[in-house]
N, C-alpha and C positions, 0 to 999 in steps of 0.2 A: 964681259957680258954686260949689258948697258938694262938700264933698271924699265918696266913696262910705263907705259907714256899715265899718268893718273887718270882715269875717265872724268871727262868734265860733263858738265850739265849741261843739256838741252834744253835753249830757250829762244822761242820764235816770235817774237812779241806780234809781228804781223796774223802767225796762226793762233796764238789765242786769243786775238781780237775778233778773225774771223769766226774762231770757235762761239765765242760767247754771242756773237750777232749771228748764229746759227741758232742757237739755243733759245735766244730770245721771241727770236721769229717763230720757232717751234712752238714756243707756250702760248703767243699770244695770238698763234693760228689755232692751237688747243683751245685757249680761251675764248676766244670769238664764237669758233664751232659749239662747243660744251653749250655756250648761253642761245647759241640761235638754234641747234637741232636736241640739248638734251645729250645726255650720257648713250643712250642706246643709238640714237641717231646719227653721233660722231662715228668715227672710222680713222683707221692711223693713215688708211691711203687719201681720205678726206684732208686730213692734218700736213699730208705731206705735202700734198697739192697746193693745198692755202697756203703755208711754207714755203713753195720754193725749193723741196729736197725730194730724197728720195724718202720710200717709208724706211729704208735701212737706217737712215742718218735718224729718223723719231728713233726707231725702237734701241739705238745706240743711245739714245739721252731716257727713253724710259717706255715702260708698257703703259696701257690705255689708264690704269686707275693711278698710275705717276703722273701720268700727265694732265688728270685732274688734280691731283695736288697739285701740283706746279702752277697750273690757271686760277686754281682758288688763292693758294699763296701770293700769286703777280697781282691776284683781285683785291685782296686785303692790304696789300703793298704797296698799291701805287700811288705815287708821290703827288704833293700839291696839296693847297689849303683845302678843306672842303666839308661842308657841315653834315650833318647828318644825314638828311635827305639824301642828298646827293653821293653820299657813300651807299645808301639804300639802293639807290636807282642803280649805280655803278654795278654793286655786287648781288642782285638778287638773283640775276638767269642762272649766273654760275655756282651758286649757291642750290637754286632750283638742280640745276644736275647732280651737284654735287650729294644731294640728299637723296635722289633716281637713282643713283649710284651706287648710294650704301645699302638703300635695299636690292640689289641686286648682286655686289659684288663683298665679301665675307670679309676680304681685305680692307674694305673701306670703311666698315660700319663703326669699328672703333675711331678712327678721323673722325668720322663724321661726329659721334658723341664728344670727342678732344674739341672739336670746334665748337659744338653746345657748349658745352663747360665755358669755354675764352670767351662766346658770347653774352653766357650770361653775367660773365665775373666781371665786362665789363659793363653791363646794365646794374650789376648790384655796386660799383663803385659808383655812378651816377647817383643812384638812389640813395648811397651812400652820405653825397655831397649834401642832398635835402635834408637828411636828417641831423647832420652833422651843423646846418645851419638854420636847426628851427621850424621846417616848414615841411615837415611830414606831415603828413593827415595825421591826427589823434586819432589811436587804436588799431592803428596800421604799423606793420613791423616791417622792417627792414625786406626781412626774407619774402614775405606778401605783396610787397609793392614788387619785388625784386620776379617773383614771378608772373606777376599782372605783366608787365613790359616783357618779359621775357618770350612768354605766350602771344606778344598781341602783334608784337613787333618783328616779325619776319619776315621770310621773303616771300611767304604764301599770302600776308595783307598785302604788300606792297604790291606783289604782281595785280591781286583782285582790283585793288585800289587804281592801278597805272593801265591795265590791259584790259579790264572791264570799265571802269569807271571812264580813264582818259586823263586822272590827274598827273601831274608834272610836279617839278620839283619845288614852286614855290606851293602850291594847295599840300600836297605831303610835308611839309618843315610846320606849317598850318596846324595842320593835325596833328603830329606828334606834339607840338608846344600843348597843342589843348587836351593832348591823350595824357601826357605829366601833368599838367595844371590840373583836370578831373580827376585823377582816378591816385595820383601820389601826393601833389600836395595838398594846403592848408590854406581853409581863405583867408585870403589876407583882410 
């Protein structure tokens, strides 16, 4: 009696490259969509289309408020130097859905608050760096500054600011500098 052959591991390296360049296209046809129609106005046959797939292959990688995570996470994630502004401009539309979203879907709302928190924790590290080096407004606390920015600094200004106004990413870098120089630090 001769002993069963050990099962080996299956590995395709060809399909999980295609896989992952399936996946990516997905999010970042999620993402696109999300920021140019809004939460309610995406669609997964929308998603699939812009993709390249079927909608079987989206809802294989994930349902409509995964795949706003997935667009907000690629949005927060994507690589390269880039200043503040420009992280603004980059992440507000999908940001914009993203919060359409959470009042709408029960699932998302807690995201949505996890992503306040990250946001403001890293505005209070910022505010941090000022105090830490002397140039706090006197009679302003950490937490006060830390909510003045928190409040002013979203993606509901910046749409106002870019979609009404018309300003671009040097006029916004502009104003934030002078939105911390007014309202958190100290004159010099």
């Amino acid at each position: 009696m001769t002993a069963p052959n050990p099962s080996r591991n299956y590995y395709a390296p060809r399909r999980v490259a295609q896989a992952t360049a399936t996946k990516e296209a997905i999010a970042a046809a999620a993402g696109r969509l999300f920021a140019r129609y809004g939460y309610a106005g995406t669609t997964i046959a929308a998603v699939a289309e812009e993709a390249g797939v079927t909608p079987k292959s989206v809802y294989a990688l994930a349902d409509k408020p995964g795949l706003l995570l997935l667009a907000v996470r690629r949005s927060e994630a994507a690589p390269g130097p880039e200043d503040t502004a420009g992280a603004l401009l980059r992440r507000y539309p999908v940001e914009r859905a993203f919060e359409e979203a959470a009042l709408a879907e029960p699932a998302l709302r807690e995201a949505w608050r996890r992503h306040e928190r990250v946001r403001r924790a890293g505005l209070k590290a910022l505010v941090r760096t000022y105090a830490e080096a002397g140039r706090l407004r006197p009679g302003l606390t950490v937490g006060r500054a830390t909510d003045t920015l928190w409040a002013l600094v979203t993606w509901h200004t910046v749409a106002l600011l870019v979609e009404q106004r018309g300003w671009g990413r040097a006029k916004l870098a502009a104003w934030l500098d002078e939105l911390i120089e007014t309202t958190v630090t100290a004159a010099s």
